[in-house]
C-alpha positions, 0 to 999 in steps of 0.5 A: 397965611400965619394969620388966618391960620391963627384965628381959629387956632386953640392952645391949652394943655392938660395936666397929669390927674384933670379930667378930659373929654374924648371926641370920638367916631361913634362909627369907628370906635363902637366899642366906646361910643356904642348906640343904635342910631349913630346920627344922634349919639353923644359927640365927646365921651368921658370924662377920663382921668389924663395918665401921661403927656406924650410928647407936646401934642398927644395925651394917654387917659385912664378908659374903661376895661371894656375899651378896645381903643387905643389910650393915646389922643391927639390934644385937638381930640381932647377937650378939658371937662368942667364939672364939680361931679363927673358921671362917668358914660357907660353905653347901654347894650344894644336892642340888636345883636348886629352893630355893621352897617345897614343896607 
């Protein structure tokens, strides 16, 4: 079973200062991941700055003040940015006022 499990299995860590990415539910947490049509919105935001290491699986980032999501993420929601210059994600403004869900 340990040997299935492994195979698929993904080790890194972050250090203090690195940029990472966020995988987030554009369905849950629109405040960040704001768009129209949630099907074909961006999987990973960011990049972000690593704050703190909280404990051996959970990281705090640096968001954006509009943001109105928790700062701490589990390591499998992080993944580390590779880049020379990172551009920040900004959503742009919706066309329409409501955000739920359409029936």
């Amino acid at each position: 079973m340990k040997l299935q499990a492994d195979k698929k299995r993904r080790e890194f860590h972050l250090e203090v200062g690195e940029l990472a990415l966020v995988k987030l539910q554009p369905y849950r947490q629109h405040s960040v991941a704001l768009r129209k049509n949630k099907k074909s919105s961006m999987r990973f935001f960011g990049p972000f700055e690593v704050l703190q290491r909280i404990g051996s699986v959970a990281y705090k980032l640096k968001l954006p003040d509009t943001a109105r999501i928790h700062p701490v993420f589990h390591i499998s929601l992080l993944k580390k940015f590779h880049g020379s210059s990172p551009q920040q994600y900004f959503p742009l403004p919706l066309t329409t006022t409501d955000v739920g869900p359409v029936l």
